[in-house]
C-alpha positions in Angstrom: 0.0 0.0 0.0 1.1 3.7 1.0 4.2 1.7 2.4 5.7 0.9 -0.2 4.9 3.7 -2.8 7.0 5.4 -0.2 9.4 2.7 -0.4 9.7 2.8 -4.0 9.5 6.6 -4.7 12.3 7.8 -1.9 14.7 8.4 -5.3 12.6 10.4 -7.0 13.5 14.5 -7.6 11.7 16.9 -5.3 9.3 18.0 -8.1 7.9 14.6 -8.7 7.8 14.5 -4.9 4.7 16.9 -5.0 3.0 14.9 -7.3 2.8 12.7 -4.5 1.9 15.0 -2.4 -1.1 16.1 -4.3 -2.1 12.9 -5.3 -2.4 12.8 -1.2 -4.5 15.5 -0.5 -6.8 14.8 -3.6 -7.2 10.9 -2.0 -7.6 11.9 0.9 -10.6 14.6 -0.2 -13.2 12.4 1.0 -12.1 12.9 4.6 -11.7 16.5 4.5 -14.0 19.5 4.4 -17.5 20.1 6.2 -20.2 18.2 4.0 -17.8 16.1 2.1 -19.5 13.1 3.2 -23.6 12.8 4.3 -26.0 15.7 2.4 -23.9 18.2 2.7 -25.6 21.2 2.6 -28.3 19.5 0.7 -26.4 18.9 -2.2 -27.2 15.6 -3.9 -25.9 11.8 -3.1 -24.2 10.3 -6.1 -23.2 6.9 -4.2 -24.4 5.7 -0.6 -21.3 4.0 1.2 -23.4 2.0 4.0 -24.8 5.0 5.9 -22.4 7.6 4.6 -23.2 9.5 1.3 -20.5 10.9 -1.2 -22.3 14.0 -2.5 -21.9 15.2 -6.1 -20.2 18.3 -5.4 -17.7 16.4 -3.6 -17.3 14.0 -6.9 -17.8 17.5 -9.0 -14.6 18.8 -6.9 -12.7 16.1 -6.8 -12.9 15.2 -11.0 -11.8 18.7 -11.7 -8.9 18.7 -9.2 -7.8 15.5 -11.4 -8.1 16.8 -14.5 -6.8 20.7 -14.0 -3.7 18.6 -12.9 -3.6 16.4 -15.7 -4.4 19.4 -17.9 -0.2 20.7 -16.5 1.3 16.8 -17.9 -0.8 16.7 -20.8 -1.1 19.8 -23.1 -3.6 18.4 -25.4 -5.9 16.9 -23.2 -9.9 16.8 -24.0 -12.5 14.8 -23.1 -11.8 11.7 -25.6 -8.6 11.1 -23.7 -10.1 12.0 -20.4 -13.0 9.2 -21.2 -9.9 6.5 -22.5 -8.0 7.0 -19.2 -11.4 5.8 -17.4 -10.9 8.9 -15.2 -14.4 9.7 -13.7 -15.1 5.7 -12.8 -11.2 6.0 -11.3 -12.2 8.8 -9.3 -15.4 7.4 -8.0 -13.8 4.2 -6.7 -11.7 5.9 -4.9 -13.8 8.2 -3.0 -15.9 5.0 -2.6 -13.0 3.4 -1.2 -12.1 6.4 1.2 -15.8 6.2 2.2 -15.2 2.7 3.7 -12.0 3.1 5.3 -13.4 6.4 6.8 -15.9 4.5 8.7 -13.9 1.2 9.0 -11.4 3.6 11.5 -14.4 4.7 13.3 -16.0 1.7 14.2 -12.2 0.7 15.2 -12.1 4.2 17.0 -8.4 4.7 15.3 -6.6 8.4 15.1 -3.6 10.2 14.9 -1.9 12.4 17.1 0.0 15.7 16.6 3.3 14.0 17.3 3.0 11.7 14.5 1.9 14.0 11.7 5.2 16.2 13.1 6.9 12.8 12.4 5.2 12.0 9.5 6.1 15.6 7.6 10.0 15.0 8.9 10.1 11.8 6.9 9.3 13.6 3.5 12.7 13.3 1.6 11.3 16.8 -0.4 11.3 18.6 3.1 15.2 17.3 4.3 18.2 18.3 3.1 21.4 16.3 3.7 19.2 13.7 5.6 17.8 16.5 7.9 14.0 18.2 8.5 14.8 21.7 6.8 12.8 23.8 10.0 9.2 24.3 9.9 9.9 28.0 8.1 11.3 26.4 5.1 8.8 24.0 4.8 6.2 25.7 4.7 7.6 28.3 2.4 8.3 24.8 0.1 4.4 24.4 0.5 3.9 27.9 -0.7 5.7 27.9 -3.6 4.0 24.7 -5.1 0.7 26.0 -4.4 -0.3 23.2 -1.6 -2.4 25.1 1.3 -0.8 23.8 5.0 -3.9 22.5 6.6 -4.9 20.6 3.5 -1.5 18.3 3.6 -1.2 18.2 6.9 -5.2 17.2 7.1 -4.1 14.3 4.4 -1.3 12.9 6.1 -3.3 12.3 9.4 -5.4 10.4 7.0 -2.8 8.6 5.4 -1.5 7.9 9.0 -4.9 6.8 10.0 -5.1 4.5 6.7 -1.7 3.0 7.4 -2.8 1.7 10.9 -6.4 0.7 9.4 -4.0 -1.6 7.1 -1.5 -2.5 10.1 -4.1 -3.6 12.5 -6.1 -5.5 9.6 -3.2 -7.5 8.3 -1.5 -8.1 12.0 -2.0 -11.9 11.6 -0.4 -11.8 8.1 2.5 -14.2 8.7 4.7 -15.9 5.8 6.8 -19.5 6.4 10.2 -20.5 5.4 8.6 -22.5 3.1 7.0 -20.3 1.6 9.8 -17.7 1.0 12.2 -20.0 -0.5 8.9 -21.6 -2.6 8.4 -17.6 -4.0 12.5 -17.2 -4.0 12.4 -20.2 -6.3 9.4 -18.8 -8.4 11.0 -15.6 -8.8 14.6 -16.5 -9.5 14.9 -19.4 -11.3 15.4 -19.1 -15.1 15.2 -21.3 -18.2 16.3 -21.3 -21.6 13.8 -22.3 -24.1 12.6 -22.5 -27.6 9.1 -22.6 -28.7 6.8 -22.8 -31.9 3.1 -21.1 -31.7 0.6 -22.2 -34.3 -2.3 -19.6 -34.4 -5.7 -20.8 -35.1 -6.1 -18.0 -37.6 -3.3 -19.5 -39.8 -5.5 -22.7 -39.7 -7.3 -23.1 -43.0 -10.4 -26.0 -43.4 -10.5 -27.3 -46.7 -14.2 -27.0 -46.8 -17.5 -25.3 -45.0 -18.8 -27.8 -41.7 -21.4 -30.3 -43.3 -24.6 -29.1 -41.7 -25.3 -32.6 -40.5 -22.4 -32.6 -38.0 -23.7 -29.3 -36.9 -26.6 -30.2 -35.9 -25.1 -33.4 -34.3 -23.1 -31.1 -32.5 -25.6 -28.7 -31.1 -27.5 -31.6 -30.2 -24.6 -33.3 -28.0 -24.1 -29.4 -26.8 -27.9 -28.2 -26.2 -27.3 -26.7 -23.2 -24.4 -24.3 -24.1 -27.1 -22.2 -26.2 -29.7 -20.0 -24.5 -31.2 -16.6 -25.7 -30.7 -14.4 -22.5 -33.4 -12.0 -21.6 -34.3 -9.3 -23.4 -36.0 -5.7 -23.0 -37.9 -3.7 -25.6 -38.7 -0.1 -25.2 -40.0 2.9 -27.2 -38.0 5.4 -26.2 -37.2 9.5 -27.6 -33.6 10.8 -26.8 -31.7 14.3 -27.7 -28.7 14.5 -29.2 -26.7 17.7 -27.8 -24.8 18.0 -30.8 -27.6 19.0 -32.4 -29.2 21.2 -30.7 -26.0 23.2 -30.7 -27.1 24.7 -34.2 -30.1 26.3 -32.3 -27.8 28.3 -29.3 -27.7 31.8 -30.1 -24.5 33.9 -28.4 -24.1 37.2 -27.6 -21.0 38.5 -27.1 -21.3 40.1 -23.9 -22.3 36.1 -22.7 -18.4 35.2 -24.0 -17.1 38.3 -22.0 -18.7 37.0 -18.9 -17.3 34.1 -19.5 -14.2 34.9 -19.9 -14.4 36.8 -16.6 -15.7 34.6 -14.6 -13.4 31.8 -15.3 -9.5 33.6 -15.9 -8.2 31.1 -13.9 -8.8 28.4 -16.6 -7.1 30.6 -19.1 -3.8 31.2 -17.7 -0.5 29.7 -19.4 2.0 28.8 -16.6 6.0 30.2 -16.5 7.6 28.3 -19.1 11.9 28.1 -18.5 13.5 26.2 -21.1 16.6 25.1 -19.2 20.3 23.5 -20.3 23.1 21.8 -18.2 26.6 21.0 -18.7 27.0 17.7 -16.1 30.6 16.4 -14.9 30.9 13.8 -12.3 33.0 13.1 -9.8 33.6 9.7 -9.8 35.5 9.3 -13.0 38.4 11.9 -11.7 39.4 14.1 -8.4 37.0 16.9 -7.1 39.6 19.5 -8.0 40.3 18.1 -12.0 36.3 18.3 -11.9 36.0 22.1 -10.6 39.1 23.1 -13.0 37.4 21.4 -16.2 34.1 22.8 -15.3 35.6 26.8 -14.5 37.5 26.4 -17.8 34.4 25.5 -19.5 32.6 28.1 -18.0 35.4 30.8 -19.6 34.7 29.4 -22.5 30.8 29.7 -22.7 31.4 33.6 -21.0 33.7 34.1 -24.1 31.3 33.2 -26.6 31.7 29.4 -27.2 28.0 27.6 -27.6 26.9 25.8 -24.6 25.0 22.9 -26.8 28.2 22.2 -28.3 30.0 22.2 -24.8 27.3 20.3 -23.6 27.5 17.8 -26.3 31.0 17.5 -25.8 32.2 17.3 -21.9 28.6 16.7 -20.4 28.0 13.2 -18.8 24.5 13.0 -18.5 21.3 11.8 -21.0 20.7 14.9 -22.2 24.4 15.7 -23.5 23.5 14.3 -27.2 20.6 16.9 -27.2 22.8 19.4 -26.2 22.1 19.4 -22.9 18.6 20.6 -23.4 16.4 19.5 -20.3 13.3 21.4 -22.0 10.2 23.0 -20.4 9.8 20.5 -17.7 12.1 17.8 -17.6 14.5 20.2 -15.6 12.1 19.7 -13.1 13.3 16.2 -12.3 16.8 17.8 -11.4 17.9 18.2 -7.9 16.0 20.9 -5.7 19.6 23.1 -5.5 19.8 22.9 -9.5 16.0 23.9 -9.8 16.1 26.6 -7.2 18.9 28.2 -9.5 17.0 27.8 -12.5 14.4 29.9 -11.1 16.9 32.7 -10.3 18.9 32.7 -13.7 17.5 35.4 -16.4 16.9 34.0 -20.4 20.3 34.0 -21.7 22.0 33.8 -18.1 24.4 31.4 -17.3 25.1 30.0 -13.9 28.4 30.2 -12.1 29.8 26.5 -11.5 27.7 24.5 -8.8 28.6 21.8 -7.3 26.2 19.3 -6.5 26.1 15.6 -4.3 27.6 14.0 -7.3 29.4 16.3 -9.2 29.3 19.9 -10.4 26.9 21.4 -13.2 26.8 24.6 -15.5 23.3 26.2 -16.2 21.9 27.8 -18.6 18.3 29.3 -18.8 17.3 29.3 -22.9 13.5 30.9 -22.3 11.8 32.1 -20.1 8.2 33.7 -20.3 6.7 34.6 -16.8 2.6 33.2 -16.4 0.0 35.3 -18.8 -3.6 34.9 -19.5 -4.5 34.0 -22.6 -6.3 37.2 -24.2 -9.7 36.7 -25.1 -10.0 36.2 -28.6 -7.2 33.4 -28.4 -9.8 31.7 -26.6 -13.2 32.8 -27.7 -13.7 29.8 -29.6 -13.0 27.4 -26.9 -15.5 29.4 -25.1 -18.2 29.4 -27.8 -17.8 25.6 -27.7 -18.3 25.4 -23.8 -21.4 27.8 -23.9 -23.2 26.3 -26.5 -22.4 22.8 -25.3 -24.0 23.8 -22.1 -26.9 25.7 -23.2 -27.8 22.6 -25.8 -27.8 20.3 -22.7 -30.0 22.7 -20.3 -32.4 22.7 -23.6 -32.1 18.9 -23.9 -33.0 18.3 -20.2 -35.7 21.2 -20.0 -37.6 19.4 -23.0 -37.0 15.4 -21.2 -38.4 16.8 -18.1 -41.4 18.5 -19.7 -42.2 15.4 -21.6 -40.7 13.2 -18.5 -43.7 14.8 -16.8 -46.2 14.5 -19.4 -46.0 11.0 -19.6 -46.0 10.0 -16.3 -49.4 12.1 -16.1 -50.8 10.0 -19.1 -48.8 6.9 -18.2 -47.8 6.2 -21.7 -44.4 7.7 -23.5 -46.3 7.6 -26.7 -49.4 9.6 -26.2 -47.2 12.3 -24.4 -44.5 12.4 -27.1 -47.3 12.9 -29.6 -48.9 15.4 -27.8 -46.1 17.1 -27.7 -45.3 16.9 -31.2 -42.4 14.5 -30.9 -41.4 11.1 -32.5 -40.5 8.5 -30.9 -38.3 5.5 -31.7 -38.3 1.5 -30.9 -35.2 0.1 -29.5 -36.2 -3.3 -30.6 -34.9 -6.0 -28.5 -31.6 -5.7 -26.3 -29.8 -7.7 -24.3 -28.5 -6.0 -20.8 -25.8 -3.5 -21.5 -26.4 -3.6 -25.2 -25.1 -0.3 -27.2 -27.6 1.9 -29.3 -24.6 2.8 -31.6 -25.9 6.2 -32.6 -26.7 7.6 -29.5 -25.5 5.2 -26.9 -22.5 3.5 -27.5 -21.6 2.7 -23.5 -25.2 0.5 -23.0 -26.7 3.0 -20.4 -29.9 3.3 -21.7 -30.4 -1.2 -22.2 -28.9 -0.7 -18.6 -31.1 1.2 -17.5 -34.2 -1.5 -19.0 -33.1 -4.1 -17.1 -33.4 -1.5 -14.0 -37.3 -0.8 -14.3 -40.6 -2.9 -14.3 -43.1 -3.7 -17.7 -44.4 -0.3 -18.4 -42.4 1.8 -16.2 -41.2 5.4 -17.7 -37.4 5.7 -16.8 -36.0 9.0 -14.9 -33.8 10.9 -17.7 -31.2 8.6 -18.7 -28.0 10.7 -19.9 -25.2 9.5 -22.0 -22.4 10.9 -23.2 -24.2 12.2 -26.4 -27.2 13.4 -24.8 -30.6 12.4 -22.8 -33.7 10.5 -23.4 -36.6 9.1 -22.1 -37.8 5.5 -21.7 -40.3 3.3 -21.6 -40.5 -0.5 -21.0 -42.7 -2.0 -23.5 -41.8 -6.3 -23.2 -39.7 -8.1 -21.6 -38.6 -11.3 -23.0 -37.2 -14.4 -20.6 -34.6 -16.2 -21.0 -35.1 -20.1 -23.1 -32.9 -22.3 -24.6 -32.2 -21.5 -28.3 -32.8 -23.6 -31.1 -30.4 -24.4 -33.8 -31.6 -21.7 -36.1 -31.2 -18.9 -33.5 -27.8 -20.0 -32.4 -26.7 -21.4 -36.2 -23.8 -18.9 -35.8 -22.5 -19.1 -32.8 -22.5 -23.0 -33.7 -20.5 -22.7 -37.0 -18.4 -20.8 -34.7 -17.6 -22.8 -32.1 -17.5 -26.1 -34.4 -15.6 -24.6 -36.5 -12.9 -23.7 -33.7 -12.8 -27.2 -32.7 -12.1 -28.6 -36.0 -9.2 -26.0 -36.3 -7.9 -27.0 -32.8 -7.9 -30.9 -34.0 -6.0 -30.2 -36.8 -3.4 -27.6 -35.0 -2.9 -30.3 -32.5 -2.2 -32.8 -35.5 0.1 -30.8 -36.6 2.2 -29.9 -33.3 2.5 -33.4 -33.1 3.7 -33.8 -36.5 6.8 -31.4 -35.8 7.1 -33.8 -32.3 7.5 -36.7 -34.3 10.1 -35.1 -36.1 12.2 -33.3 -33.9 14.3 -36.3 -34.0 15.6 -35.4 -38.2 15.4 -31.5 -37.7 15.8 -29.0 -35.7 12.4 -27.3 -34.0 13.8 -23.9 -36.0 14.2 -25.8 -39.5 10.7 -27.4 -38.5 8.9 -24.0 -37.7 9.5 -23.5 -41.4 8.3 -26.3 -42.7 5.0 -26.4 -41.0 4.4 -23.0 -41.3 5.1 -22.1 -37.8 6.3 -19.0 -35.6 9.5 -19.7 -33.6 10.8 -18.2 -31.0 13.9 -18.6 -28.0 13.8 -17.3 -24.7 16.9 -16.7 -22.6 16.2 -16.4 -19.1 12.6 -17.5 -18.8 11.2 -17.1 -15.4 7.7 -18.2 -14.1 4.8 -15.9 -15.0 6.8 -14.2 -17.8 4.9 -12.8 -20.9 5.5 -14.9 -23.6 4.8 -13.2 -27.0 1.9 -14.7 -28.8 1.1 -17.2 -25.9 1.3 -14.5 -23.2 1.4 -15.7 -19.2 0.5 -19.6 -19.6 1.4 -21.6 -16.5 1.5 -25.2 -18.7 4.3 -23.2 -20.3 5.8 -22.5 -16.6 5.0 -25.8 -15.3 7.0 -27.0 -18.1 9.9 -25.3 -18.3 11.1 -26.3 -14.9 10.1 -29.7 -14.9 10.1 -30.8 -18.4 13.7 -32.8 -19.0 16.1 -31.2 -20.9 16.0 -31.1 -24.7 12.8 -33.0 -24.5 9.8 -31.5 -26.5 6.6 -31.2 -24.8 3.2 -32.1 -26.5 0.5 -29.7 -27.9 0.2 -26.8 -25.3 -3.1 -24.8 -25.8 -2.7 -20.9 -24.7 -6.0 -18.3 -25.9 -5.5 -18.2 -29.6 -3.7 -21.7 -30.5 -1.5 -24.4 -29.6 2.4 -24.0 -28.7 5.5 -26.7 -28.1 8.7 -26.1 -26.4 11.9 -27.8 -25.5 13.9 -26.5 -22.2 18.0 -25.9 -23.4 19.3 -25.2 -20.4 18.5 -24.6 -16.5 19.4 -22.3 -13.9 18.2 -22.8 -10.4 18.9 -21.1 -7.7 20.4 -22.5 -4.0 19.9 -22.3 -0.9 22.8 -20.8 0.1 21.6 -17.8 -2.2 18.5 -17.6 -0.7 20.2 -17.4 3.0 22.0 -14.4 1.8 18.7 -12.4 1.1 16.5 -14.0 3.0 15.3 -11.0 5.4 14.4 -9.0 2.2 12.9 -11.3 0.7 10.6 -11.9 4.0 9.9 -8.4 4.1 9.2 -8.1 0.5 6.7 -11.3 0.5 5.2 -10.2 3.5 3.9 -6.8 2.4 2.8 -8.7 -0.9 0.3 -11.0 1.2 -0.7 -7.3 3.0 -2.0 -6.1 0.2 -3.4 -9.1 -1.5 -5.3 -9.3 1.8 -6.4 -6.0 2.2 -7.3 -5.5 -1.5 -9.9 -9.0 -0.5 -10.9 -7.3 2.3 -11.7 -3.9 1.5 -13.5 -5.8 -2.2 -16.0 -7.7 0.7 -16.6 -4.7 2.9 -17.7 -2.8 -0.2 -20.3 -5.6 -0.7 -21.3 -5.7 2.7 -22.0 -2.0 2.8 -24.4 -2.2 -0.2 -22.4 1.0 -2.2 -25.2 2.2 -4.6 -24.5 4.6 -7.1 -27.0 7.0 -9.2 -25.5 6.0 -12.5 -27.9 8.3 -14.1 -26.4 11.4 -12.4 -23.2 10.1 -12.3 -23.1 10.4 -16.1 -24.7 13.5 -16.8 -22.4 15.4 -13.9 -19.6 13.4 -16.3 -21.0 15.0 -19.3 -21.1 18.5 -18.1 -17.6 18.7 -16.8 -16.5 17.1 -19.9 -18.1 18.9 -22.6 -15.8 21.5 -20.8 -12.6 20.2 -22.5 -13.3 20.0 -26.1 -12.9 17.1 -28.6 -15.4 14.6 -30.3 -16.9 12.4 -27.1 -17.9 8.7 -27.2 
């Protein structure tokens, strides 16, 4: 868990350190703030945690925190990408997750004290300097400059501390054997060198269609596989937002109000562009270093080009780019490095600095101080966000007129007509079947299989509008006959007679391994071949992927000896183990204790991961899906691009 992210992170550069440290505060949202959890000032529940609530403005908050920060890593982000990273559902679970530990430390009446958040904000690599706490002045001056308000990360890390004990006390009876630890050593370590052949199915050809007499001898021997799930029917009318965007009329004073109210969202950040000469110390004395390093600064201050220096005498990655570390990737540097950065003027060049490693010369290329984007740079972003919002408040004005109207006459139909609307048929859908045109993601066939025969459905919002529903049949599930499932049949016969004859012809190149070699072989049977090095268990195996026949084999299949057909998800493998490495015991004695600690916080997690997946079922977590996806849609529309 938190443990070790620490663990893992405590070589990262002090800049990457804060994304940490924000990623914190925003996880730890959910405790934080008066109405966070429960009504909250009457605002509405998206998701009931047990008897907690996670309101939407919390959720509201908490996605656009995410995203403004993502918006600083990615420059081109919009709502496509934002939808492909899963972010919303990301963000719910978490707060969902927060929700249960929150009340899990209650019930076990768990807190933190003043002493250990002192403790905790001591341990922060980003807030020491040569393995020191830098004072409390300093650090929250370093809190300052990046923007992080001082009750807010100190309010997350009693959380965090609070978390880590939730997880302590939970996985106290966690225990590992010696068994067990030289079993995983063994897993881990041990290697084998093998060479395999795949055979795809899709490279297997039939030499004619299935005789429809063996199909139906097969669906007869395999009745029971086929069955026609249930299935919903509804009429239903929906509004596309797109195009009601045609019908939004702008004024311009609406853009300049706009534009005023929301500066923040318009402002470009400082952007230094930053180079750096790098010499080590290790490869000669300190004073050769600071004598080559002055010299090279006499150079640069006499008109020589720091990119060539750099390319030249510089000893880090970026030396063949001439030293160029960019807009941001100077960030990464050490704290001392970036704090002089920030000082240096465009054009100016550092005096020599010696650093824990070595001594660097820096140069500042660019630098533009933070501006607002003037408004007509922006004016048609903001024409895109107004109308985008003004189409969806028309959308949901006319759903909730005729949402109304046809509750009163208790029919979709007769209101839609009254109305002057159309409505359409959905025909019959299986649960979480798409409506391609307007509802790609299944929510409004979700929503189907959510409602009684007849029932008119709330709004149902997607990400290309909102509609209105009504349940017109509802067909059970039966077994199929063969007509209905004639295609999934061919299909799965069809398989099976490619999988007897990839088998066949594994065994083929089995039978002959004795004449050829398995790579002269792989040619003449048309198969793919392939060697492995150092294969260790649960390794990804090119076409095969993880397969544990394949790991099974390799360390217990005799040496040189081919195996038979091996099936993995698209076809049918062989291999022969070359060689064998395993490890010893005496090896294992030597790392034993890190190897304990290692496996040990492995089981933790595994553990708590189970445990916190049951609690959530035994809190009954219900989410308004509905609102979940229309709040989705209005933050979204936000950041341009074509949604899905």
């Amino acid at each position: 868990m938190l443990k070790s992210m620490r663990k893992n992170l405590k070589s990262l550069a002090p800049t990457l350190w804060f994304v940490i440290i924000a990623f914190i505060i925003s996880i730890f949202a959910v405790w934080g703030g008066a109405g966070a959890l429960g009504e909250g000032r009457g605002a509405n529940t998206l998701a009931t945690v047990g008897k907690e609530k996670i309101s939407l403005s919390l959720y509201q908050q908490t996605l656009q925190q995410r995203i403004e920060a993502m918006r600083r890593e990615f420059r081109e982000l919009d709502s496509r990408f934002i939808q492909q990273l899963n972010i919303p559902q990301q963000i719910l679970n978490q707060l969902i997750q927060q929700s249960l530990l929150t009340q899990l430390s209650k019930e076990m009446g768990i807190k933190a004290t003043d002493n250990e958040i002192r403790k905790k904000i001591m341990s922060y690599p980003v807030f020491q300097k040569e393995g020191q706490f830098v004072g409390f002045a300093l650090y929250q001056k370093i809190l300052d400059r990046n923007r992080i308000p001082l009750p807010e990360f100190e309010k997350s890390l009693q959380q965090e501390i609070i978390m880590e004990k939730v997880v302590e006390v939970l996985t106290a009876g966690v225990t590992v054997t010696d068994e067990e630890l030289w079993e995983n050593y063994k897993n881990t370590n041990d290697t084998a060198r093998i060479e395999y052949v795949t055979l795809g199915l899709d490279k297997v050809e039939l030499d004619k269609e299935p005789d429809p007499e063996k199909l139906v001898e097969y669906f007869e021997k395999n009745r029971d596989t086929y069955k026609i799930p249930e299935k919903r029917e509804a009429d239903y009318y929906f509004i596309k937002t797109e195009d009601l965007k045609e019908k939004v009329e702008l004024s311009d004073s609406e853009i300049i109000a706009y534009y005023d109210d929301n500066t923040a969202r318009f402002k470009e950040p400082e952007k230094t562009k930053a180079s750096r000469i790098y010499i080590p110390f290790e490869e000669q004395e300190r004073d050769l270093v600071m004598n080559q390093a002055r010299d090279l600064l006499d150079q640069i201050r006499n008109g020589q080009d720091f990119g060539e220096l750099a390319r030249l005498y510089s000893k880090d990655e970026k030396a063949p780019e001439s030293g160029d570390w960019g807009l941001y990737e100077w960030k990464s540097l050490s704290q001392q490095e970036q704090d002089e950065i920030n000082r240096l003027s465009q054009d100016e060049v550092s005096d020599v600095l010696e650093i824990t490693d070595g001594v660097v010369i820096l140069k500042v290329i660019e630098k533009e101080p933070e501006s607002t984007q003037p408004l007509e740079a922006v004016k048609e972003r903001i024409i895109i966000i107004l109308k985008d919002e003004k189409a969806r408040q028309m959308a949901e004005e006319e759903i909730v007129r005729l949402e109304k109207a046809a509750k009163k006459e208790n029919s979709l139909d007769v209101a839609a007509q009254t109305l002057g609307l159309g409505i359409s048929n959905s025909g019959l859908l299986k649960e979480n079947d798409p409506l391609e045109e307007i509802d790609p993601s299944g929510s409004i066939s979700m929503t189907l299989f959510n409602i009684e025969e007849k029932e008119i459905s709330s709004p149902i919002y997607t990400y290309q509008g909102v509609g209105l529903a009504q349940l017109m049949k509802v067909e059970p599930p039966r077994p199929a006959n063969f007509d209905e499932a004639k295609q999934e049949i061919t299909k799965d016969f069809t398989a099976l007679e490619k999988k007897e004859l990839a088998i066949d012809r594994i065994k083929k190149v089995k039978q002959d391994l004795s004449r050829k070699r398995l790579e002269d072989l792989a040619e003449d049977y048309s198969l793919e071949y392939k060697t492995v090095e150092e294969h260790k268990r649960g390794q990804y195996l090119g076409i095969i992927g993880e397969n544990r026949e394949i790991d099974k084999l390799a360390f217990s299949l005799p040496l040189e000896e081919a195996s038979g057909p091996v099936e993995f998800e698209s076809g049918y493998a062989l291999m022969r183990v070359l060689d064998r490495k395993e490890v010893t015991r005496e090896e294992f004695e030597k790392v034993k204790e890190t190897e304990k600690e290692n496996l040990l916080e492995s089981k933790k997690n595994k553990f708590f991961s189970s445990y916190l997946a049951k609690l959530q079922e035994d809190k009954e977590v219900k989410i308004r899906y509905d609102l979940f996806l229309k709040t989705n849609q209005e933050i979204l529309s936000r950041f341009g691009g074509k949604e899905e």
